[in-house]
C-alpha positions as CSV (number, residue, x, y, z in Angstrom):
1,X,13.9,-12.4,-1.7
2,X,16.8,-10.0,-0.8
3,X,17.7,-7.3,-3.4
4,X,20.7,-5.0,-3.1
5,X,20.0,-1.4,-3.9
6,X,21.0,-0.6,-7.6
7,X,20.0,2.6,-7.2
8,X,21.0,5.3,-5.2
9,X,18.7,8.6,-4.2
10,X,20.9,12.2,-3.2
11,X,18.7,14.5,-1.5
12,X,18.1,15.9,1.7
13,X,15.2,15.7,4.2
14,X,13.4,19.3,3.4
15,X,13.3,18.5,-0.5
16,X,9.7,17.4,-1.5
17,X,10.9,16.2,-4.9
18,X,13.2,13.7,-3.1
19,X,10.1,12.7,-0.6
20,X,8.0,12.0,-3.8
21,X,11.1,10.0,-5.6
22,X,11.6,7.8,-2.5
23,X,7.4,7.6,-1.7
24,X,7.7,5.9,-5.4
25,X,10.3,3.4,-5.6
26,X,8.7,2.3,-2.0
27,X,5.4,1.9,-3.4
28,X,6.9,-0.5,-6.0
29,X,9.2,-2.0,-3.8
30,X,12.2,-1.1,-5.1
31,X,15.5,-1.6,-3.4
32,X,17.6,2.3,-3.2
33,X,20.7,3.8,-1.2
34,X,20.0,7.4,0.4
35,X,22.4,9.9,0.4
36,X,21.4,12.9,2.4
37,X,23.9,15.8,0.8
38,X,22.8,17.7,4.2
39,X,25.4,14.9,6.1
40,X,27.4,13.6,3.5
41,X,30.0,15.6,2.6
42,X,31.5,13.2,0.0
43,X,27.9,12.5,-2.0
44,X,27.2,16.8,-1.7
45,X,29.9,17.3,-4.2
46,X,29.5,14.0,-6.1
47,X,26.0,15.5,-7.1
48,X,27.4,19.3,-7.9
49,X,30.2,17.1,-10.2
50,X,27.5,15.0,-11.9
51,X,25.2,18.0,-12.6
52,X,27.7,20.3,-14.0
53,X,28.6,22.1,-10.8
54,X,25.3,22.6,-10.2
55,X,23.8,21.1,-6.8
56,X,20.4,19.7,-8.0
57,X,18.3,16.9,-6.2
58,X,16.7,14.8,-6.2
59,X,19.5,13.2,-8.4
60,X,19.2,9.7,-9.1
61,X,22.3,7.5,-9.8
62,X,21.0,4.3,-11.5
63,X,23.1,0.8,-12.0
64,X,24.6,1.4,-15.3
65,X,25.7,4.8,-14.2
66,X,22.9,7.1,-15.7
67,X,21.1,9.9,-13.8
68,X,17.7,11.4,-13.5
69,X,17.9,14.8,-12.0
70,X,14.4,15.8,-10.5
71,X,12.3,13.3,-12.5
72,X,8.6,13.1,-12.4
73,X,7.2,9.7,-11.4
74,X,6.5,9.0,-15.4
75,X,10.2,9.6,-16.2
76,X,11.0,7.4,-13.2
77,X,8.3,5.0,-14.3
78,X,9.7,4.7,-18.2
79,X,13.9,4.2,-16.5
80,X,12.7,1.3,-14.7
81,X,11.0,-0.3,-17.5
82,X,7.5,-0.2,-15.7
83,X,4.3,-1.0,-17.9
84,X,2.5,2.2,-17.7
85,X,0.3,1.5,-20.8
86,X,-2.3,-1.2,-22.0
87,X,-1.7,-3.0,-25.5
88,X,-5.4,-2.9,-26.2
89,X,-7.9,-1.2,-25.2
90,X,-10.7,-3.7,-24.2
91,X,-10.3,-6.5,-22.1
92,X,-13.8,-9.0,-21.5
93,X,-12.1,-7.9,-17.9
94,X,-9.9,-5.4,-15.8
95,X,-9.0,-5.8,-12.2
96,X,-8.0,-2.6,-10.5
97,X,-5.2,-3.6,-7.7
98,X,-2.8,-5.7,-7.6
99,X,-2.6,-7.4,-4.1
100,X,-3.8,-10.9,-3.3
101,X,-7.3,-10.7,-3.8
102,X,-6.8,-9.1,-7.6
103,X,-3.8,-11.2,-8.2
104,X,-5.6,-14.6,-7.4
105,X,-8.7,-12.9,-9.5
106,X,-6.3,-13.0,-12.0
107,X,-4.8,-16.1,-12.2
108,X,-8.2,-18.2,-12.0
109,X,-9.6,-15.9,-15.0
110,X,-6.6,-16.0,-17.3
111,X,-6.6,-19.9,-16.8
112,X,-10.3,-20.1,-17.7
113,X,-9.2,-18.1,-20.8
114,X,-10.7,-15.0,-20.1
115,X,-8.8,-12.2,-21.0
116,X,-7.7,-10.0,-18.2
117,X,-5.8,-6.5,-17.4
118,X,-4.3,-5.8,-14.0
119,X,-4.0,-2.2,-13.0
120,X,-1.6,-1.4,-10.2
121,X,-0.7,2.6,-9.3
122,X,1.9,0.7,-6.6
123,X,3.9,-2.7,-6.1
124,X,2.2,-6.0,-6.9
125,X,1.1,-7.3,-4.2
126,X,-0.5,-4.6,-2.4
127,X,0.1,-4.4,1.8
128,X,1.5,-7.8,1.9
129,X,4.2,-6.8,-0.3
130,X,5.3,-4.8,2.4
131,X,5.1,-6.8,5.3
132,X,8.2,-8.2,6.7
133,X,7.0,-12.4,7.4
134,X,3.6,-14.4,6.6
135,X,3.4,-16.8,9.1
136,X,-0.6,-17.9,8.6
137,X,-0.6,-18.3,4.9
138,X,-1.4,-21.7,4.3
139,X,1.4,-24.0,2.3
140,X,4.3,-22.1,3.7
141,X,5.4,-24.3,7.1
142,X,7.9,-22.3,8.4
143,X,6.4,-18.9,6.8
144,X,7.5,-16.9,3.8
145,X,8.4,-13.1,3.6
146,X,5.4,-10.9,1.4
147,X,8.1,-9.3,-1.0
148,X,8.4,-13.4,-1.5
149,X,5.1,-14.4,-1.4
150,X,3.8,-11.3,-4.0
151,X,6.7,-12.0,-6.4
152,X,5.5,-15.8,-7.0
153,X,1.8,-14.8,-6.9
154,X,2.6,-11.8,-9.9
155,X,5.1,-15.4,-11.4
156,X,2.0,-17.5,-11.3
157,X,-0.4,-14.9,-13.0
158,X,2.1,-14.0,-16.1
159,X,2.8,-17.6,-16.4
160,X,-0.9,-17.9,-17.5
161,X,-1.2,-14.6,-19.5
162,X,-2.3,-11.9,-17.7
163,X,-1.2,-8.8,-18.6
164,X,-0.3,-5.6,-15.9
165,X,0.0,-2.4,-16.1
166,X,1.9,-0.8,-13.3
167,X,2.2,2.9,-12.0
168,X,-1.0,3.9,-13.5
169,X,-3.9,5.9,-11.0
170,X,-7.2,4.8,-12.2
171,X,-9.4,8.4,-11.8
172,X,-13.2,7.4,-13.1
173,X,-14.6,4.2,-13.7
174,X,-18.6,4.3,-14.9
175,X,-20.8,1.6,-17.1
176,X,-22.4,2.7,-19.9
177,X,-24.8,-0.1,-21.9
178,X,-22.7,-3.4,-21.5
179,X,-19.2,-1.8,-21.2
180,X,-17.7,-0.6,-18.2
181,X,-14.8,2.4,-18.6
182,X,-12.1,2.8,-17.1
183,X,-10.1,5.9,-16.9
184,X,-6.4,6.7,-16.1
185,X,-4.4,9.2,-14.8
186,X,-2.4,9.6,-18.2
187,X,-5.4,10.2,-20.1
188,X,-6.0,6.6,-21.3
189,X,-9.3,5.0,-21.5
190,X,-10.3,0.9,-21.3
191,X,-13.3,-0.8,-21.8
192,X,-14.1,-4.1,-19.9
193,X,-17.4,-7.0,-20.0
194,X,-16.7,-6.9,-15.9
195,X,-14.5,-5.2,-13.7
196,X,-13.2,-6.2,-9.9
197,X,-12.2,-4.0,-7.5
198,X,-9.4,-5.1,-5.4
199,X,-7.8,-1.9,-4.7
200,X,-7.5,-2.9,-0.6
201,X,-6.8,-0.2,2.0
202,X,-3.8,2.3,3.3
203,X,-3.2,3.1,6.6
204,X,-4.9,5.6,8.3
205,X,-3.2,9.3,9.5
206,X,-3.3,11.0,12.8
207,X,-4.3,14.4,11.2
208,X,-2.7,16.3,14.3
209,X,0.0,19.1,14.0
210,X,3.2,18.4,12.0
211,X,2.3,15.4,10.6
212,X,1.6,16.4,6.9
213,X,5.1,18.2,7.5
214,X,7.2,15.2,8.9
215,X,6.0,12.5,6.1
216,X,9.2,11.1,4.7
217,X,11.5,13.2,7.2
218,X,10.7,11.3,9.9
219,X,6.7,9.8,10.3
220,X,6.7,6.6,7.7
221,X,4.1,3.9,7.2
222,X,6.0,1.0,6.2
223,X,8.4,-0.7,8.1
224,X,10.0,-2.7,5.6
225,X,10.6,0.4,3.5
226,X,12.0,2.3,6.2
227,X,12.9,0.8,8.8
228,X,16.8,0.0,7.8
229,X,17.3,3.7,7.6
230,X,17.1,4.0,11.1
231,X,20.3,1.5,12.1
232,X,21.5,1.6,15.7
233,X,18.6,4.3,16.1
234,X,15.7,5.0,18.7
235,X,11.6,5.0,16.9
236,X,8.6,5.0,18.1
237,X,6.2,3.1,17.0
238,X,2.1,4.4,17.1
239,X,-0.6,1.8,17.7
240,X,-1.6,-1.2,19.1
241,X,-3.2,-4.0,17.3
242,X,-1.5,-6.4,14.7
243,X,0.3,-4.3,12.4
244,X,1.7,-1.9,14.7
245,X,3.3,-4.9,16.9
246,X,4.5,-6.7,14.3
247,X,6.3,-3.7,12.9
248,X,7.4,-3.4,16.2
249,X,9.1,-6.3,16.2
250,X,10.2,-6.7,12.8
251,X,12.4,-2.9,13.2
252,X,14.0,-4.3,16.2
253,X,16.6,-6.3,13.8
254,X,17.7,-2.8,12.7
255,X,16.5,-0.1,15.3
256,X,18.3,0.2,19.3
257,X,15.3,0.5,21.0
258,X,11.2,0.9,19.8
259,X,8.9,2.8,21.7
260,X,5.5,1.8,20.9
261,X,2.6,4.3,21.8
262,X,-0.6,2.4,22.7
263,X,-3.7,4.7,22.9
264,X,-5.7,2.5,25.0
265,X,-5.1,-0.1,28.5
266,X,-4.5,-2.9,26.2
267,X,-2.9,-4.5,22.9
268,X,-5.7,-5.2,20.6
269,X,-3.3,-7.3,18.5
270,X,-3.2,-11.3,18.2
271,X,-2.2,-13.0,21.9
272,X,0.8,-14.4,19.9
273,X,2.3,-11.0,18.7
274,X,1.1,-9.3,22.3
275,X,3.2,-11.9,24.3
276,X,6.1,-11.6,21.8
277,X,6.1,-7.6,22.2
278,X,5.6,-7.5,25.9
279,X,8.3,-9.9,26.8
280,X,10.8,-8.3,23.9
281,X,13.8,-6.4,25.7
282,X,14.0,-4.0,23.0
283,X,10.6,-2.6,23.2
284,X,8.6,-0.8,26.2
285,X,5.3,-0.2,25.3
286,X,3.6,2.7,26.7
287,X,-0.4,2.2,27.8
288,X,-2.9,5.2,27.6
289,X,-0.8,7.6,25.5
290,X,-2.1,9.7,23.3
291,X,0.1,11.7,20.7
292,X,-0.7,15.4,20.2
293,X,2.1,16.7,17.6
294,X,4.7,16.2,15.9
295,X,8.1,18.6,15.7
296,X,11.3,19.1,14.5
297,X,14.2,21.4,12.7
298,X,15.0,21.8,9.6
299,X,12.8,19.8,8.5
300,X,13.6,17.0,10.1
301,X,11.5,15.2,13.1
302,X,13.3,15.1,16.7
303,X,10.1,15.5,18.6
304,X,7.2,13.6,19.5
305,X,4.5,15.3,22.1
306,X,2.7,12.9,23.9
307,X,-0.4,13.0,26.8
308,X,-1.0,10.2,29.7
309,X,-4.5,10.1,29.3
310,X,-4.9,8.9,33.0
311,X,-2.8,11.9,34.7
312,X,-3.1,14.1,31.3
313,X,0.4,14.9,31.4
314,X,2.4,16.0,28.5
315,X,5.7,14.9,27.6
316,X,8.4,15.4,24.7
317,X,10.1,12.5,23.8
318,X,12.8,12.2,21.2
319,X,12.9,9.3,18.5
320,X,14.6,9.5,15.6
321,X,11.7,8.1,13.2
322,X,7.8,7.1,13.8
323,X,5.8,4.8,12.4
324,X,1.8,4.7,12.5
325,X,-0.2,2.1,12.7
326,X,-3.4,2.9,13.5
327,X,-5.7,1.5,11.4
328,X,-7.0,1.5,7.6
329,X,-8.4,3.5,5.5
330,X,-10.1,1.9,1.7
331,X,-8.8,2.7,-1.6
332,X,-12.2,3.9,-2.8
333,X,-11.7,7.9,-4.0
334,X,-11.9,7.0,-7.7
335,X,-15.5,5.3,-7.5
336,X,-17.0,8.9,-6.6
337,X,-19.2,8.7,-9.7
338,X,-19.4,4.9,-10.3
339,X,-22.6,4.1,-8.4
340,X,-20.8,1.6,-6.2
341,X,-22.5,1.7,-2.9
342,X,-19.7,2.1,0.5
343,X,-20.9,2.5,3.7
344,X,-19.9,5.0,5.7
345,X,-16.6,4.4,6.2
346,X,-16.0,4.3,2.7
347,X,-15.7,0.3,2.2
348,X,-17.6,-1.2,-0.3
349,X,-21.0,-3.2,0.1
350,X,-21.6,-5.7,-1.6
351,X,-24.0,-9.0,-1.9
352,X,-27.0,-9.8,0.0
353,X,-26.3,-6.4,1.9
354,X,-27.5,-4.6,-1.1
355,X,-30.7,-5.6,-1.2
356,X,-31.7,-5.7,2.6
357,X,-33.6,-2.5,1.9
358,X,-36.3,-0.9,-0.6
359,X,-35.5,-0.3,-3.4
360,X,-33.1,-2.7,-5.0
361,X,-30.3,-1.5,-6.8
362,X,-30.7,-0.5,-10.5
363,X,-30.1,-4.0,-12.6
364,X,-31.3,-6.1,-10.1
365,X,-34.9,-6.3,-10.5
366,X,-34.8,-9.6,-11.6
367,X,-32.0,-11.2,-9.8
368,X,-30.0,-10.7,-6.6
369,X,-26.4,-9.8,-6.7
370,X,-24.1,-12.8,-6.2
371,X,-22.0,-12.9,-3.3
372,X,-19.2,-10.3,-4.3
373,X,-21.2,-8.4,-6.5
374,X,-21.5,-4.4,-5.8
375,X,-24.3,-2.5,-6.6
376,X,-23.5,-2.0,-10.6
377,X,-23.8,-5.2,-11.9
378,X,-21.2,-6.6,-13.3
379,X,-18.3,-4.4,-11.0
380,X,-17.4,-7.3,-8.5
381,X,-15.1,-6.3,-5.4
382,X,-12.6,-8.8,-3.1
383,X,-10.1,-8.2,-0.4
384,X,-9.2,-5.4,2.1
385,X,-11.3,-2.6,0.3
386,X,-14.9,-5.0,0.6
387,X,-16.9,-4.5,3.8
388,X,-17.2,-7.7,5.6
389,X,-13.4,-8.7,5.3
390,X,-11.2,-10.3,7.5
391,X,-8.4,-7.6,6.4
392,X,-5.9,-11.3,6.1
393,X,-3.7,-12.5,3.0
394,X,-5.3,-16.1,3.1
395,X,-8.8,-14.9,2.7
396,X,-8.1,-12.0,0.1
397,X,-6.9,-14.6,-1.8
398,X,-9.9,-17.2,-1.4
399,X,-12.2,-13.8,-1.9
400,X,-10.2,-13.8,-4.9
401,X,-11.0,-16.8,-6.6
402,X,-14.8,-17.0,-5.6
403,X,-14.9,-13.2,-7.4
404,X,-13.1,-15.3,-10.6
405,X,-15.7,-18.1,-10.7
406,X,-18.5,-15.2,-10.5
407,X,-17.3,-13.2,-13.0
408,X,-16.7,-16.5,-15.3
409,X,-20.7,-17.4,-15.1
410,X,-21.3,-13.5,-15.6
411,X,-19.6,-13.2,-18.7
412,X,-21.8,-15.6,-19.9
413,X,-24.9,-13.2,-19.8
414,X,-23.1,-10.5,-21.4
């Protein structure tokens, strides 16, 4: 499902405004033309004639020729017709996240009549949204793109009455009695019988010089979002398992040549993807290389330092954009004071784990948890952001509908 951009972004690479405008029609995959002023000529004084002579950006043309000049991501939220409030506020129960796992949650409770909020901050469809093809998700033969693949999932869950809400941070969640509350970054507050936490990962950062500084001018995490900016273009590419190569392979319709930067001897990723990468002409991968910073001028990146780790030589090297893949990181900030048990990489724990130790969580003096249960009961968790999980589409979405038959028979105690 291939959208042309109705939308078109003017800004240049140093503005932060324009970062955050394009970080959030990426999040919720939304097709856009950029317009760096900085190079074009032509869309520099377009913007000066639009804003009354005045050379403002971010400024936002949209398809029936209206502009938002340096909106805020609610303005942008309300001009694209985004859900970003409930119509009630209790629901028997509220997913938080919209990728497989909460998606397929959602679907199986809505058709067992159990009345069910989604809240997404990003795209439906979470990480898969963004990745270019699906080749292992069962049913599809020869495959289906995510964008694809998320669009008839979020189909198949309206069709039975779920209801979203889209471009909303969820800040606090804590029980209190039977209810458990939600909070939101507008202020709002929900009330559900059950919650499920589906809220899956992101990918990890580098944290080395000029990193932070280079995000959105030049050091990108999505592929698919990115990657057609850089046409006819040299990139490097940072990692070496099965995101970064198939990333890797997936910019080479677009890019002239990828670099990819693996740390260690060896691709980690599937044999499949490693054989496809090393025998690609358009990409020379680069064992035991370890990058130490990131530069550029004004404020855009044209430098990438990198270290052999075996001779512990340094090198510059010059691609035009980088993308990083190097791992994930769970979506679990918000449960700070939820009582949800994570382990110590912040994942959550859930099921028979719980209870492997003295004293049993709070709740379950009685009973154990069930399979996806965390420790609150009643807050279940599936997908990417669970400890224990495959990190794949096809079981997010199986974790998904084993979390919706649990949470059917718990509903029936409460």
């Amino acid at each position: 499902m291939t959208t042309a951009p109705k939308i078109t972004l003017y800004g240049a690479y140093w503005c932060p405004d324009c970062r955050r405008s394009k970080q959030f029609l990426g999040e919720h995959q939304i097709p856009y033309n950029w317009v760096d002023i900085e190079e074009n000529k032509t869309g520099e004084e377009y913007v000066i004639k639009r804003n009354d002579g005045k050379r403002i950006i971010p400024t936002i043309e949209f398809e029936d020729g209206s502009i938002l000049v340096e909106p805020s991501n609610a303005e942008l939220a309300s001009k694209l017709r985004l859900k970003t409030t409930a119509e009630r506020s209790h629901y028997d129960l509220i997913i938080i996240g919209g990728g497989p796992a909460g998606l397929t949650t959602a679907l199986y409770t809505a058709r067992e009549g159990i009345d069910t909020l989604v809240i997404e901050r990003a795209a439906l469809g979470g990480q898969a949204a963004t990745t270019q093809w699906l080749d292992n998700v069962p049913g599809f033969s020869e495959g289906i793109s995510g964008a694809d693949f998320s669009h008839q999932l979020r189909l198949q869950a309206e069709r039975f009455g779920v209801e979203f809400l889209q471009a909303q941070d969820v800040t606090e969640v804590r029980s209190e009695d039977n209810y458990k509350h939600i909070a939101t970054g507008d202020g709002s507050n929900y009330t559900a019988k059950a919650i499920l936490i589906a809220t899956g990962s992101r990918y990890k950062r580098l944290e080395i010089p000029g990193e932070e500084q280079y995000i959105g001018a030049g050091i990108h995490f999505c592929a698919t979002c990115d990657g057609p900016f850089y046409k006819n273009l040299p990139v490097a590419v940072i990692g070496g398992g099965n995101s970064a190569t198939e990333e890797s392979i997936f910019l080479t319709k677009f890019v002239e040549k990828v670099t990819l930067l693996v740390r260690g001897d060896e691709l980690t990723a599937s044999k499949i993807l490693q054989e496809k990468v090393l025998a690609h002409p358009q990409i020379d991968v680069r064992f035991n290389t370890e990058t130490l910073e990131f530069k550029g001028a004004e404020s855009k990146l044209n430098t990438v330092i990198i270290k052999d780790k075996e001779t512990g030589k340094q090198e510059e090297i010059h691609p035009k954009g980088v993308f990083t893949f190097i791992g994930q990181t769970p979506n679990t900030g918000f449960l700070a004071n939820a009582g949800v048990e994570t382990n110590q990489w912040g994942f959550i724990v859930s099921g028979h784990n719980l209870i492997h130790d003295d004293p049993r969580p709070q709740g379950y003096e009685t009973r154990d948890p069930t399979f996806l249960e965390t420790s609150v009961p009643g807050i279940f968790s599936a997908g990417d952001v669970r400890a224990g999980s495959t990190k794949q589409v096809a079981s997010a979405a199986g974790e998904g509908a084993t979390a919706a038959l649990l949470i059917r028979e718990y509903l029936k105690t409460v």
